[in-house]
C-alpha positions, 0 to 999 in steps of 0.5 A: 240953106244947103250948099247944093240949094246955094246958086252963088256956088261953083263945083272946082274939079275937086268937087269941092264947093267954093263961092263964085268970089274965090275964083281967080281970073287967068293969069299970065298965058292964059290972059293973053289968048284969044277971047270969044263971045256967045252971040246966040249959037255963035262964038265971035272972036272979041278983042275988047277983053273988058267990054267982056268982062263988062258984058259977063257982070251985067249978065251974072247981074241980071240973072242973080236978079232972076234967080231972087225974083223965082225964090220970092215966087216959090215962097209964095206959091209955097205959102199959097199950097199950104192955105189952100190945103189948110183951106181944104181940109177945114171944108172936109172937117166942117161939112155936113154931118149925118145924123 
């Protein structure tokens, strides 16, 4: 698998490829400013920074989930084009012959 296929992979301004794991999070001022939550197209200010947290894992969670579930379904819809296209081809190889 290329790098670009990996979905567990982030671009760093750098451009530069690096797995989600390698990401630190904020440190000094920056974990103490104000933290907000999407609720739709809202962004409600949130004063439970582990509950965020929390929240972003299970949602990072249920979209890995997602993201296994469309990878099984393209390898078996890939498995299924290439029979029906062995499939068709065979039928054009076996039909009637003129002679």
């Amino acid at each position: 698998m290329e790098e670009a296929d990996d979905p567990f992979l982030i671009m760093t301004v750098a451009g530069e490829a690096e797995p989600q794991g390698g990401i630190e999070p904020p440190t000094c001022a920056l974990s103490r400013r104000a933290q907000y939550k999407s609720i739709g197209v809202l962004l409600v200010k949130a004063d439970d920074r582990e509950a965020i947290k929390k929240e972003l894992e299970e949602h990072q969670e249920t979209l890995t989930i997602r993201v296994i579930a469309i990878q099984k379904q393209e390898r078996a819809l890939g498995e299924r084009y290439e029979d029906l296209g062995r499939n068709i081809q065979a039928a054009l190889g076996a039909g009637p012959q003129a002679g």
